[in-house]
PyMOL Python script that loads the backbone (N, CA, C, O; Angstrom):
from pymol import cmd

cmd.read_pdbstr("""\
ATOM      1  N   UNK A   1      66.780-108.190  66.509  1.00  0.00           N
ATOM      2  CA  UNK A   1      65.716-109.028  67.018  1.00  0.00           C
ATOM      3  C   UNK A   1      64.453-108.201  67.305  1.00  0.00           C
ATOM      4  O   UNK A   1      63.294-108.603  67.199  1.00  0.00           O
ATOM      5  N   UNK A   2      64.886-106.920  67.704  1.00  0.00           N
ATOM      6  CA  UNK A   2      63.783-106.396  68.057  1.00  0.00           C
ATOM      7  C   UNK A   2      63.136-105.568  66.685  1.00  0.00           C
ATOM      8  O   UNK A   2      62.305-104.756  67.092  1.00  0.00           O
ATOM      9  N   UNK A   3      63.261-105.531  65.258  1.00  0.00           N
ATOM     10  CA  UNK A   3      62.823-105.492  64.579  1.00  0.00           C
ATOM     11  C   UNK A   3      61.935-105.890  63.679  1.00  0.00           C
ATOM     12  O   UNK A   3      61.292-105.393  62.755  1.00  0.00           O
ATOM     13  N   UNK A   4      62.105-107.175  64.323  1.00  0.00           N
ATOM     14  CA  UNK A   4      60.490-108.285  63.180  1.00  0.00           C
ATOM     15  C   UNK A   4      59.733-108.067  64.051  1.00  0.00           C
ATOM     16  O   UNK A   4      58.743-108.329  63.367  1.00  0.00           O
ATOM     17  N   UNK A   5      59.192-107.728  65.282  1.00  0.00           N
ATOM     18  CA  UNK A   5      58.415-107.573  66.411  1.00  0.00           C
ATOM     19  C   UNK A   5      57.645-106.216  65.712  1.00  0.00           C
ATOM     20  O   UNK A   5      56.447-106.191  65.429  1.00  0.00           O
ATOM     21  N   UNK A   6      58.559-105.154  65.512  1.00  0.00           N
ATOM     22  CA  UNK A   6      58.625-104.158  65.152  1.00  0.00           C
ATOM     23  C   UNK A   6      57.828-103.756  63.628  1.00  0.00           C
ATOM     24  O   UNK A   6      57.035-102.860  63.338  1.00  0.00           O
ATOM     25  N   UNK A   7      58.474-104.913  62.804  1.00  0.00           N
ATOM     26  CA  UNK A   7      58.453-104.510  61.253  1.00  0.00           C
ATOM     27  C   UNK A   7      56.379-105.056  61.229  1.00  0.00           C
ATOM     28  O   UNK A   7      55.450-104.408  60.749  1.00  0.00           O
ATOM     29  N   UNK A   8      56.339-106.335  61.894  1.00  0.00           N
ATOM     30  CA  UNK A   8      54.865-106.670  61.689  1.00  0.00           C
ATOM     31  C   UNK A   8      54.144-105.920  62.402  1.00  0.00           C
ATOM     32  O   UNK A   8      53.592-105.017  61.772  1.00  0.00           O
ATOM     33  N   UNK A   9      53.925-105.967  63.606  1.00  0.00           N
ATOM     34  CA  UNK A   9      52.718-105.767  64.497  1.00  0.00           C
ATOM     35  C   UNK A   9      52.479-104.180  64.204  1.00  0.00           C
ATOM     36  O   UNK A   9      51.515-103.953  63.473  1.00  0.00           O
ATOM     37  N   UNK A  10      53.177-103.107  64.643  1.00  0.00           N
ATOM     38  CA  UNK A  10      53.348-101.895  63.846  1.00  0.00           C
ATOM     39  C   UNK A  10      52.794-101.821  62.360  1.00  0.00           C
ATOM     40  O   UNK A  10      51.681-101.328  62.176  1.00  0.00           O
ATOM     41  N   UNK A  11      53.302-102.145  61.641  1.00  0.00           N
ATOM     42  CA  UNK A  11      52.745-102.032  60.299  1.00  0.00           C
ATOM     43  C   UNK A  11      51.516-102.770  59.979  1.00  0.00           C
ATOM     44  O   UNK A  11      50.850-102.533  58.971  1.00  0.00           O
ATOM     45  N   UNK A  12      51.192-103.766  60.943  1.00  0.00           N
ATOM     46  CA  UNK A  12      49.598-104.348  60.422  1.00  0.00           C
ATOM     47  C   UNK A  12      48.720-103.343  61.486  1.00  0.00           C
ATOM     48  O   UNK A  12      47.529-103.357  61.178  1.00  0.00           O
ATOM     49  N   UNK A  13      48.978-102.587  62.511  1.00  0.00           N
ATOM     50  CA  UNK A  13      48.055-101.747  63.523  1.00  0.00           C
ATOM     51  C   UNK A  13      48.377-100.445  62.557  1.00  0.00           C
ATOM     52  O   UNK A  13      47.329 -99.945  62.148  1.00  0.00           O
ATOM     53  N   UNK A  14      49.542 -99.788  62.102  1.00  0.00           N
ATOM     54  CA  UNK A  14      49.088 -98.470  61.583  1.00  0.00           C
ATOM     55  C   UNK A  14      48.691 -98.689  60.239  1.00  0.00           C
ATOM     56  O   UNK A  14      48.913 -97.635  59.643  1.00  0.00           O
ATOM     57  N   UNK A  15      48.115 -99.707  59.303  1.00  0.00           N
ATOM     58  CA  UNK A  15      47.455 -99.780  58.309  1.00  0.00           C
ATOM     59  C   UNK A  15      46.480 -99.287  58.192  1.00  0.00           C
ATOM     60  O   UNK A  15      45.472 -99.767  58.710  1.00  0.00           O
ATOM     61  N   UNK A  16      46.440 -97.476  57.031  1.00  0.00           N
ATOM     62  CA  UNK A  16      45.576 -96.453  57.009  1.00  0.00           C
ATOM     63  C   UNK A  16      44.965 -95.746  58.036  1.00  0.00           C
ATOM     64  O   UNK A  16      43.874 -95.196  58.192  1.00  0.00           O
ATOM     65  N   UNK A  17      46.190 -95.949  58.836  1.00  0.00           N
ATOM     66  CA  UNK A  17      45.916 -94.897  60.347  1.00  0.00           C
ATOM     67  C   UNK A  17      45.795 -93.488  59.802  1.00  0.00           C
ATOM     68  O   UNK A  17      44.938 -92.752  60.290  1.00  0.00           O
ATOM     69  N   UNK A  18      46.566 -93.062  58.852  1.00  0.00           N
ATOM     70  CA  UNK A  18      46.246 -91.682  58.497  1.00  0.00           C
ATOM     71  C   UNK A  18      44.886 -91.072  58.591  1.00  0.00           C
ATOM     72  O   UNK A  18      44.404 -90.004  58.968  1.00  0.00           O
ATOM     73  N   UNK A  19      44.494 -92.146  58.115  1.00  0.00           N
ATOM     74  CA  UNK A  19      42.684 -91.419  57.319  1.00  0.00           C
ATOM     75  C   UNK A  19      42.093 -91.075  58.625  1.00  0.00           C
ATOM     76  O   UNK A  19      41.294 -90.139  58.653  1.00  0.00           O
ATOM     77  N   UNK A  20      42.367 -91.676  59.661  1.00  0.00           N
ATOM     78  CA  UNK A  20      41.896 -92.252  61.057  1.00  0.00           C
ATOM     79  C   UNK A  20      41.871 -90.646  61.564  1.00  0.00           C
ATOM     80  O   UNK A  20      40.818 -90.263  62.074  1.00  0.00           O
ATOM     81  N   UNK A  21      42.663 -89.964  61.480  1.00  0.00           N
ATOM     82  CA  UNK A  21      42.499 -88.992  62.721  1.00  0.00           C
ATOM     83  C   UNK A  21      43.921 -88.915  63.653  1.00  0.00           C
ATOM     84  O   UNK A  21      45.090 -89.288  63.746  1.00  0.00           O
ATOM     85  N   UNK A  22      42.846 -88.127  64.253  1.00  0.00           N
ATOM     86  CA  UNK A  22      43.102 -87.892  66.022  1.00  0.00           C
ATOM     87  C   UNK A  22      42.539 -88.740  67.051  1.00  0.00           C
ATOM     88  O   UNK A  22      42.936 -88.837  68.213  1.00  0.00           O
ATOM     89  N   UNK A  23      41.465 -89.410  66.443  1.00  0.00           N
ATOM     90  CA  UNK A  23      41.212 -90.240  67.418  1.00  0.00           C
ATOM     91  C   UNK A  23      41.932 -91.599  68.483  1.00  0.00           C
ATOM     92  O   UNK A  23      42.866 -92.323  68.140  1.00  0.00           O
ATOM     93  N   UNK A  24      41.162 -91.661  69.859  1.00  0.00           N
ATOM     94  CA  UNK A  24      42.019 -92.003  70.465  1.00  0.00           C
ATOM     95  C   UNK A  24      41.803 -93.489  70.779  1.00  0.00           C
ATOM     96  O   UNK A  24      40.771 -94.045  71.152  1.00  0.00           O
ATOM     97  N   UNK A  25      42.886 -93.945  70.567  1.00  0.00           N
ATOM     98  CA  UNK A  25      42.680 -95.910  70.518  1.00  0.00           C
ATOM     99  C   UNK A  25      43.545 -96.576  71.603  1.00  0.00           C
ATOM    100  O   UNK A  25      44.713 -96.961  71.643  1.00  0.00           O
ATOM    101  N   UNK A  26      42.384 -96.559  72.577  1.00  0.00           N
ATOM    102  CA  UNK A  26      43.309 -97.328  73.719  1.00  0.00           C
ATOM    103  C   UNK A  26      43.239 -99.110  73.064  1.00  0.00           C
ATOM    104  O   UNK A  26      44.252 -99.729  72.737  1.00  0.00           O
ATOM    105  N   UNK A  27      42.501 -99.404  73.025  1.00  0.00           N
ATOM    106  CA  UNK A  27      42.482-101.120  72.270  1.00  0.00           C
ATOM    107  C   UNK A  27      43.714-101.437  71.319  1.00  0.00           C
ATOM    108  O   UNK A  27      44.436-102.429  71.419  1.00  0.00           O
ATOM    109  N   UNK A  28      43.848-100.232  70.203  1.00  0.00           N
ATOM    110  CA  UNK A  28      45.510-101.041  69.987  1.00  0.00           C
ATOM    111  C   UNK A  28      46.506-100.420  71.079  1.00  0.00           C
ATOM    112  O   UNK A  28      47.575-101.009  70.920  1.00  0.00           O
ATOM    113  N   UNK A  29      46.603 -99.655  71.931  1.00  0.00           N
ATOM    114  CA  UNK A  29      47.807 -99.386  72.534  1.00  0.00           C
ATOM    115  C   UNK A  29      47.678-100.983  73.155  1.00  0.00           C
ATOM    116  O   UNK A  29      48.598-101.745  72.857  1.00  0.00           O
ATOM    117  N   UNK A  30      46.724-101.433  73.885  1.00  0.00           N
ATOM    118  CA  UNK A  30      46.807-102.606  74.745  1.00  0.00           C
ATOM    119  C   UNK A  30      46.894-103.635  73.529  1.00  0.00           C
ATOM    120  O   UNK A  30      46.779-104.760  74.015  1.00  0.00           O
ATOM    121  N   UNK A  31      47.010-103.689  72.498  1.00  0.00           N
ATOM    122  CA  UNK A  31      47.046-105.084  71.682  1.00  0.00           C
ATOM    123  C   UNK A  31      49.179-104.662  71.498  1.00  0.00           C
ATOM    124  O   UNK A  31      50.080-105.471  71.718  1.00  0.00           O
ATOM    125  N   UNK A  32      49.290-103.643  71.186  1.00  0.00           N
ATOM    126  CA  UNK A  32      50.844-103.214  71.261  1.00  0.00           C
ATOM    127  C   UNK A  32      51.544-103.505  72.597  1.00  0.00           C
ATOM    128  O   UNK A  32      52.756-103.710  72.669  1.00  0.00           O
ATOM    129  N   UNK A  33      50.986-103.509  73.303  1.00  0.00           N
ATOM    130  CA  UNK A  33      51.467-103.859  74.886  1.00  0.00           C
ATOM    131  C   UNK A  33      51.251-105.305  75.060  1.00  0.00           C
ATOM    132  O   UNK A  33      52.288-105.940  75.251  1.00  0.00           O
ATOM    133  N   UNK A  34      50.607-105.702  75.049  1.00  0.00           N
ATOM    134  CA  UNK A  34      50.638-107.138  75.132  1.00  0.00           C
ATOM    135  C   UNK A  34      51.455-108.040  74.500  1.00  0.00           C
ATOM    136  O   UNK A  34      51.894-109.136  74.849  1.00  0.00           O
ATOM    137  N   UNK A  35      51.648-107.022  72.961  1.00  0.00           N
ATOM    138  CA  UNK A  35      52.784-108.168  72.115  1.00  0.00           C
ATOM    139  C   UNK A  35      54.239-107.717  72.656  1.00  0.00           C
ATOM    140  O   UNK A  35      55.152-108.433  72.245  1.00  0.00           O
ATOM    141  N   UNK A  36      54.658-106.518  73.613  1.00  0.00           N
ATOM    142  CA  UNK A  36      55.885-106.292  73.979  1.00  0.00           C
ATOM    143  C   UNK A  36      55.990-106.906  75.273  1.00  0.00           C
ATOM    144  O   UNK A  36      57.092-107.014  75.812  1.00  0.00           O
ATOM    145  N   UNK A  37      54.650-107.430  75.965  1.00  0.00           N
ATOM    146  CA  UNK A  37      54.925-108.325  76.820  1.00  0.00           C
ATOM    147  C   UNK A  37      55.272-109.643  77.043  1.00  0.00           C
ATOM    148  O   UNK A  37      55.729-110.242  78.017  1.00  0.00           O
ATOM    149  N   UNK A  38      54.920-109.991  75.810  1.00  0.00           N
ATOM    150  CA  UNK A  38      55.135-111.237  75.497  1.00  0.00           C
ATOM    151  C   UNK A  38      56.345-111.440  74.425  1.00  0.00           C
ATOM    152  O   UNK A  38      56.615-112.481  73.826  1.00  0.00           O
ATOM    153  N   UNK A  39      56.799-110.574  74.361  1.00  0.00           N
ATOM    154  CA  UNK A  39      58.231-110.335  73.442  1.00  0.00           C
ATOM    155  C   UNK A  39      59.307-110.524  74.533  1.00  0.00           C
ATOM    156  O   UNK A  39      60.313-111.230  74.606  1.00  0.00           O
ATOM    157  N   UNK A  40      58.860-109.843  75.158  1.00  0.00           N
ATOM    158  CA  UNK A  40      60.296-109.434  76.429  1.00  0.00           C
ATOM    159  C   UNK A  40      60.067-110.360  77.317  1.00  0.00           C
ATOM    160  O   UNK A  40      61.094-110.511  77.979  1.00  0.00           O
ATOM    161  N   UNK A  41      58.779-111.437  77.849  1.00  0.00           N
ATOM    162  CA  UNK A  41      58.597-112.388  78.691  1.00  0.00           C
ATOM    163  C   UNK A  41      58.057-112.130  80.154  1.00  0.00           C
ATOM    164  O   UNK A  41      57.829-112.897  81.091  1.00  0.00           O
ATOM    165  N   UNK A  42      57.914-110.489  79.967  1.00  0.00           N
ATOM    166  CA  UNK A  42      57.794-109.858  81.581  1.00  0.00           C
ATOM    167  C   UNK A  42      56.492-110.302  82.055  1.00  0.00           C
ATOM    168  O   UNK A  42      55.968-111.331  81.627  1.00  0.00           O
ATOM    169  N   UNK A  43      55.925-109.501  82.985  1.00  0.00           N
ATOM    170  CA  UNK A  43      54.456-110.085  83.956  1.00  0.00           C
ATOM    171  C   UNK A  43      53.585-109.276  83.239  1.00  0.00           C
ATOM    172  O   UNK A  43      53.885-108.762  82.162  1.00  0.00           O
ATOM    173  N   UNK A  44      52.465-109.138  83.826  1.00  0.00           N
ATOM    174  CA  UNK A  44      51.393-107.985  82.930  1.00  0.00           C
ATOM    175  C   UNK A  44      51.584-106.986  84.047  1.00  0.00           C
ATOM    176  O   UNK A  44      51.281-105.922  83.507  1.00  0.00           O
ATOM    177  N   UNK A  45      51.895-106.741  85.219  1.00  0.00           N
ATOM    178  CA  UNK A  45      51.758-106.059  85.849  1.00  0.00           C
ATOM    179  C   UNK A  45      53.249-105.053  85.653  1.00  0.00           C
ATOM    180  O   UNK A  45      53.500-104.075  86.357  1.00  0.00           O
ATOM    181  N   UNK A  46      53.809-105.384  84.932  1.00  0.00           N
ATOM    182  CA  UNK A  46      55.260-104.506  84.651  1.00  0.00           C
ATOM    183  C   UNK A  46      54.662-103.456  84.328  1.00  0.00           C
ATOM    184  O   UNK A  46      53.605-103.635  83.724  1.00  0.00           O
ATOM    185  N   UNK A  47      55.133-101.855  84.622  1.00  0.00           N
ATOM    186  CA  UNK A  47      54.853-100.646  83.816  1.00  0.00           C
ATOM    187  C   UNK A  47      54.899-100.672  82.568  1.00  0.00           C
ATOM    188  O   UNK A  47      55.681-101.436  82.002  1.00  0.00           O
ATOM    189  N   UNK A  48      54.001 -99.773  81.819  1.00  0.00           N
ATOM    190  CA  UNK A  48      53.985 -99.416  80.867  1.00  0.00           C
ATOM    191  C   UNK A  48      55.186 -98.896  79.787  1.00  0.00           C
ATOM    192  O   UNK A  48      55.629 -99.282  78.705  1.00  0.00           O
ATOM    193  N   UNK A  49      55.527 -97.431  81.039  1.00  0.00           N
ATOM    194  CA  UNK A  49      56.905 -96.534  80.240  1.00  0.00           C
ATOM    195  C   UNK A  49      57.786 -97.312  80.488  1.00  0.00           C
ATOM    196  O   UNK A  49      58.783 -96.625  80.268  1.00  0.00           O
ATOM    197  N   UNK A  50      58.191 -98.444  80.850  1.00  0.00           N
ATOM    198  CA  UNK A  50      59.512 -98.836  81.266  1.00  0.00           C
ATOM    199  C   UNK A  50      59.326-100.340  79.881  1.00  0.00           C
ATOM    200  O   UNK A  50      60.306-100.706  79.232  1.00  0.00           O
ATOM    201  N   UNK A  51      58.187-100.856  79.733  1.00  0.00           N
ATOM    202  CA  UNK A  51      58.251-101.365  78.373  1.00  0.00           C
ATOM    203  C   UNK A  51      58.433-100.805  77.286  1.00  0.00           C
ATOM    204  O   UNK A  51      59.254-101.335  76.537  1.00  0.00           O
ATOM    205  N   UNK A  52      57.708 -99.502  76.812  1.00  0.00           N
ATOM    206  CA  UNK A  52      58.058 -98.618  75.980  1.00  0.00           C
ATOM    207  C   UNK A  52      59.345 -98.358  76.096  1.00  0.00           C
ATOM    208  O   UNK A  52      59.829 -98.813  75.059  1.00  0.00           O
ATOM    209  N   UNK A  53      60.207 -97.894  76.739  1.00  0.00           N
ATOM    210  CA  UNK A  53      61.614 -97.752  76.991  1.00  0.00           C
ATOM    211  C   UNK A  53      62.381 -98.769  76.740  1.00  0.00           C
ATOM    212  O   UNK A  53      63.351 -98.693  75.986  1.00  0.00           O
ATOM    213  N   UNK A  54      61.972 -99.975  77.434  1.00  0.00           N
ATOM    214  CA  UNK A  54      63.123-100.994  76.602  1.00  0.00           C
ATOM    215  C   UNK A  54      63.228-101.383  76.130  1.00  0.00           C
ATOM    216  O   UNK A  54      64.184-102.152  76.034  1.00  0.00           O
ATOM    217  N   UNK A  55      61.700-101.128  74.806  1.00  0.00           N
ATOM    218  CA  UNK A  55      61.771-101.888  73.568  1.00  0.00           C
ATOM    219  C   UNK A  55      61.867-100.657  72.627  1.00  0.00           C
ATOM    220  O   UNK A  55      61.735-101.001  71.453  1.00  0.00           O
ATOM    221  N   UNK A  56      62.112 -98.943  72.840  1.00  0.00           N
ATOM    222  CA  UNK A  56      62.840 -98.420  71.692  1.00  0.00           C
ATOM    223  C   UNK A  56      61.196 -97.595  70.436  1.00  0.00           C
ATOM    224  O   UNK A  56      61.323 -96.852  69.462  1.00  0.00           O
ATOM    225  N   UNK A  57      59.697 -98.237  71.143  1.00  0.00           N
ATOM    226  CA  UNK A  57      58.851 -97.924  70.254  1.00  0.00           C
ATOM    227  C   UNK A  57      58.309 -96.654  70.535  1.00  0.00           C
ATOM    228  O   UNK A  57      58.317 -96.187  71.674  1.00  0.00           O
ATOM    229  N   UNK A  58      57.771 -95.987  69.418  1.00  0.00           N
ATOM    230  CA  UNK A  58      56.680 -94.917  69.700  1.00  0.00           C
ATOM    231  C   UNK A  58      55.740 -95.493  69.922  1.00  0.00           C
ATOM    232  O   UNK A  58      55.638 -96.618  69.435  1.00  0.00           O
ATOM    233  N   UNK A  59      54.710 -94.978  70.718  1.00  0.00           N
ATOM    234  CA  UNK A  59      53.205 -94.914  71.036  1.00  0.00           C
ATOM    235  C   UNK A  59      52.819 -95.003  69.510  1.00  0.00           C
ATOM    236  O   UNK A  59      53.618 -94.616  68.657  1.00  0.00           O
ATOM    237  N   UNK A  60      51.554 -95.531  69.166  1.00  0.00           N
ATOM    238  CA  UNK A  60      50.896 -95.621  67.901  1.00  0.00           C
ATOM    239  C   UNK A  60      50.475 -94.546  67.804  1.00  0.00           C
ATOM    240  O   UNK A  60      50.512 -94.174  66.631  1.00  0.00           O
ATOM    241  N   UNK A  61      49.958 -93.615  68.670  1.00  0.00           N
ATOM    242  CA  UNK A  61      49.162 -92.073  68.709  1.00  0.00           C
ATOM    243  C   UNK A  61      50.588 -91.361  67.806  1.00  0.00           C
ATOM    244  O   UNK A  61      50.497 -91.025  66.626  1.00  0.00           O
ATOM    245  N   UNK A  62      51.832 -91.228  68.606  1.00  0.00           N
ATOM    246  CA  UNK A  62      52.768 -90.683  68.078  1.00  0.00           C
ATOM    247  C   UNK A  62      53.339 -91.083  66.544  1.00  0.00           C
ATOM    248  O   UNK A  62      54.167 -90.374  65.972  1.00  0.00           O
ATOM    249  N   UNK A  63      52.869 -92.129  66.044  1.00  0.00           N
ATOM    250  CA  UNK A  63      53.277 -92.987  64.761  1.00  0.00           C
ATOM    251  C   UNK A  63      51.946 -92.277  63.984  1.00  0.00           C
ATOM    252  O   UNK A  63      52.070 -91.765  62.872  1.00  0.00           O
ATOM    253  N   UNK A  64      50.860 -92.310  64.602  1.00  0.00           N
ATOM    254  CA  UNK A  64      49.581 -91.686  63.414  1.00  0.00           C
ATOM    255  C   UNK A  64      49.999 -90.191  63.490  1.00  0.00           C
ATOM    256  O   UNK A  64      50.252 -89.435  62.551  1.00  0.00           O
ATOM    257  N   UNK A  65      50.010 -90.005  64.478  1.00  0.00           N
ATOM    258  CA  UNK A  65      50.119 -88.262  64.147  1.00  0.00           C
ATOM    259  C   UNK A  65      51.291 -87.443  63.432  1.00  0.00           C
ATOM    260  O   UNK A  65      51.276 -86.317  62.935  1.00  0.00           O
ATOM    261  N   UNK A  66      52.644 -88.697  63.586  1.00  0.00           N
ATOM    262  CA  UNK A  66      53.063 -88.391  62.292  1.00  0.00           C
ATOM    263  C   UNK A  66      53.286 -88.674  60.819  1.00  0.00           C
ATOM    264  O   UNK A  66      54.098 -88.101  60.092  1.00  0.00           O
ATOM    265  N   UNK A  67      52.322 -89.784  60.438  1.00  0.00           N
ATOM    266  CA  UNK A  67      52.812 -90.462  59.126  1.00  0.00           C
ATOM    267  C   UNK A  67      51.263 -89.502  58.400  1.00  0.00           C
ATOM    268  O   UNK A  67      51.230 -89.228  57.200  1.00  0.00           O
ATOM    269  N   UNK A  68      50.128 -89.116  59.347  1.00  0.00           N
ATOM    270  CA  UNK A  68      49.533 -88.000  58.869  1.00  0.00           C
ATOM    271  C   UNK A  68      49.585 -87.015  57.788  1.00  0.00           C
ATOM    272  O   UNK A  68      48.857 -86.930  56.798  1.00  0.00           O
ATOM    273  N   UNK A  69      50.763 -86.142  58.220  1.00  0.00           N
ATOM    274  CA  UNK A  69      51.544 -84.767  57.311  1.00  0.00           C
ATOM    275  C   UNK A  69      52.214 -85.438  56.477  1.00  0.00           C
ATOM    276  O   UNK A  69      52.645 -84.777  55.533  1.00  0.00           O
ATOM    277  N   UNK A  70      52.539 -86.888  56.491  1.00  0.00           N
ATOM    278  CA  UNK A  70      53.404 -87.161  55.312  1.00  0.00           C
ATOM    279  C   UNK A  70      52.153 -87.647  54.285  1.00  0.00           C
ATOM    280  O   UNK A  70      52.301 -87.139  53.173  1.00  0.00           O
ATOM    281  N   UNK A  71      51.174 -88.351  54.368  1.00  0.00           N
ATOM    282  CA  UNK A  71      50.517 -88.428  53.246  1.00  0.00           C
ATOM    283  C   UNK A  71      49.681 -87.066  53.061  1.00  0.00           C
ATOM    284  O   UNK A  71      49.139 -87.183  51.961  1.00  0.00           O
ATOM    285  N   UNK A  72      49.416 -86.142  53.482  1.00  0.00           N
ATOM    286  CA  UNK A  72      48.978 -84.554  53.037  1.00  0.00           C
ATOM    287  C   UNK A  72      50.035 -83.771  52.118  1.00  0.00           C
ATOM    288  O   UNK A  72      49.963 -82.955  51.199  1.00  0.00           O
ATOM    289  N   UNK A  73      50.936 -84.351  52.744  1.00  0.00           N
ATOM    290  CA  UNK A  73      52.317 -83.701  51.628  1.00  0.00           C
ATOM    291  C   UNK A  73      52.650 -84.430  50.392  1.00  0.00           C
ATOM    292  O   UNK A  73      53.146 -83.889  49.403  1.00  0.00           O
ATOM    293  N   UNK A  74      52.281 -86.002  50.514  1.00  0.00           N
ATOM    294  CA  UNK A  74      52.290 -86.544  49.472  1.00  0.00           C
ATOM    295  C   UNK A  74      51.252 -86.238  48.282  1.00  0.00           C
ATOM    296  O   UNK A  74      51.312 -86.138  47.057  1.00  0.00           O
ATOM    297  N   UNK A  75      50.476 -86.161  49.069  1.00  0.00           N
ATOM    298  CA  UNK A  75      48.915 -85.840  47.765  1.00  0.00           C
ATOM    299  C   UNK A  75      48.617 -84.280  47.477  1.00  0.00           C
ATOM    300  O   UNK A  75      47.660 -83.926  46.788  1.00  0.00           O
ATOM    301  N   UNK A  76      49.620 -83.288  48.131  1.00  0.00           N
ATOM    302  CA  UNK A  76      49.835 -81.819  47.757  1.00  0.00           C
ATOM    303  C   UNK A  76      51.245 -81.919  46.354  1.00  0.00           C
ATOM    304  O   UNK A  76      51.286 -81.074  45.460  1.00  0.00           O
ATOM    305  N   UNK A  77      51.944 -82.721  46.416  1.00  0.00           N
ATOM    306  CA  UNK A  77      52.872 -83.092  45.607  1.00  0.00           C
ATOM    307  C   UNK A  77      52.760 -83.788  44.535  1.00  0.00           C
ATOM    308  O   UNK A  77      53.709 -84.060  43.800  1.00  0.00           O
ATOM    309  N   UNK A  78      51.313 -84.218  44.313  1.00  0.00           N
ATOM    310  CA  UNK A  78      51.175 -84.761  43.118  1.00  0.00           C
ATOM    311  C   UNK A  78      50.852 -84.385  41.877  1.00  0.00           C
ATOM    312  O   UNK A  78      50.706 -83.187  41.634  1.00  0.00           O
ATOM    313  N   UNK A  79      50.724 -85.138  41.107  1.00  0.00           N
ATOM    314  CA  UNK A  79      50.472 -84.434  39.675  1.00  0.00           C
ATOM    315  C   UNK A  79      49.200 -84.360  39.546  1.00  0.00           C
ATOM    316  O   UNK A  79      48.463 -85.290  39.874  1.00  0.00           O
ATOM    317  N   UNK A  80      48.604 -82.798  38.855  1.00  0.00           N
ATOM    318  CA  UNK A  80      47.115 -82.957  38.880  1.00  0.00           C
ATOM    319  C   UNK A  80      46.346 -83.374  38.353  1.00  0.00           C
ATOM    320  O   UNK A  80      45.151 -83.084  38.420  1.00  0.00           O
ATOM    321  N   UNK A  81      47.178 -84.632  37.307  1.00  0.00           N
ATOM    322  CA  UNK A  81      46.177 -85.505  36.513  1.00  0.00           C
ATOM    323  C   UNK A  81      45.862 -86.715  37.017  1.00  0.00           C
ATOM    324  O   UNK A  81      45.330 -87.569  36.309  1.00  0.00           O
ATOM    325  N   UNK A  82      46.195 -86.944  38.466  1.00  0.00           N
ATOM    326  CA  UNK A  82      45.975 -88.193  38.785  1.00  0.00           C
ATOM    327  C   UNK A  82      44.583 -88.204  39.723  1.00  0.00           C
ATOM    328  O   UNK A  82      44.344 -87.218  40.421  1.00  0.00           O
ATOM    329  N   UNK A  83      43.731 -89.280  39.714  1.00  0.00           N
ATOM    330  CA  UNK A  83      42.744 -89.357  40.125  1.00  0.00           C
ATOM    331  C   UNK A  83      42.448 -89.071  41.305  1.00  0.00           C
ATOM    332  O   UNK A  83      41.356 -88.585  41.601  1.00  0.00           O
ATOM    333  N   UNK A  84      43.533 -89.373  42.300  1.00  0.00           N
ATOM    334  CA  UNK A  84      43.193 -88.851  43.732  1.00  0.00           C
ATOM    335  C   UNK A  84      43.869 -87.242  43.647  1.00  0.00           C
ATOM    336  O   UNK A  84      43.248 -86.338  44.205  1.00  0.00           O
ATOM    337  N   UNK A  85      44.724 -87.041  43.168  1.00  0.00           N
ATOM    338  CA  UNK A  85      44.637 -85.394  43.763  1.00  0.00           C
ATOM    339  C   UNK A  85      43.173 -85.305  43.351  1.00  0.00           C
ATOM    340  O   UNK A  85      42.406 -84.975  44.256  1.00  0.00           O
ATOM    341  N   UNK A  86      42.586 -85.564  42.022  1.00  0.00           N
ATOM    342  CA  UNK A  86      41.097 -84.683  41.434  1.00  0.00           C
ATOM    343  C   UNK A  86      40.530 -84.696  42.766  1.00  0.00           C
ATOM    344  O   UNK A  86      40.430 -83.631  43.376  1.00  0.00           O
ATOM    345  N   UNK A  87      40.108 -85.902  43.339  1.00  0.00           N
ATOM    346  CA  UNK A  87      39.148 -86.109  44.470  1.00  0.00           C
ATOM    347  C   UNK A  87      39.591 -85.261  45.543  1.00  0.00           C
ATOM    348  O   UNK A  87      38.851 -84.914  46.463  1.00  0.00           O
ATOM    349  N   UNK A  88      40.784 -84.929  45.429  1.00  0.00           N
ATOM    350  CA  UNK A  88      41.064 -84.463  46.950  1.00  0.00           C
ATOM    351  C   UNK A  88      40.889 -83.024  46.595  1.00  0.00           C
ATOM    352  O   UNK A  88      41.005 -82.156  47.461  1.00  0.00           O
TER     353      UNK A  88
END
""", "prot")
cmd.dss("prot")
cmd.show_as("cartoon", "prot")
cmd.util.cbc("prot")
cmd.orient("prot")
């Protein structure tokens, strides 16, 4: 159950988070918090870490900073006839 929660909202917020950085996005952490509040039914005033905890997610900071090294490793791994290694 706690995976379609998971599979959408996640994957439509880290869409081309890579390119993004380091930068720091409190606006989706609170759009991610709000949908685990309203997942789980709690108050708004419930803690933070204790939602994170009982719904099992990484922080989005922790999800960009690692799906990062995986597309740098992907486009170091490619073949050098393809148009984006050229560019890169």
């Amino acid at each position: 159950m706690i995976r379609i929660p998971n599979a959408t909202i996640c994957q439509i917020i880290d869409y081309g988070a890579e390119v993004w950085g380091y930068i720091k996005s409190p606006k989706i952490n609170n759009v991610v918090m709000k949908a685990i509040q309203v997942f789980l039914g709690v108050n708004r005033c419930t803690e933070i870490p204790f939602l994170e905890e009982e719904m099992g997610w990484q922080t989005c900071c922790i999800r960009r900073k690692v799906h990062m090294p995986r597309v740098w490793n992907r486009l170091l791994k490619m073949d050098e006839s393809r148009l984006t290694k050229e560019i890169l």
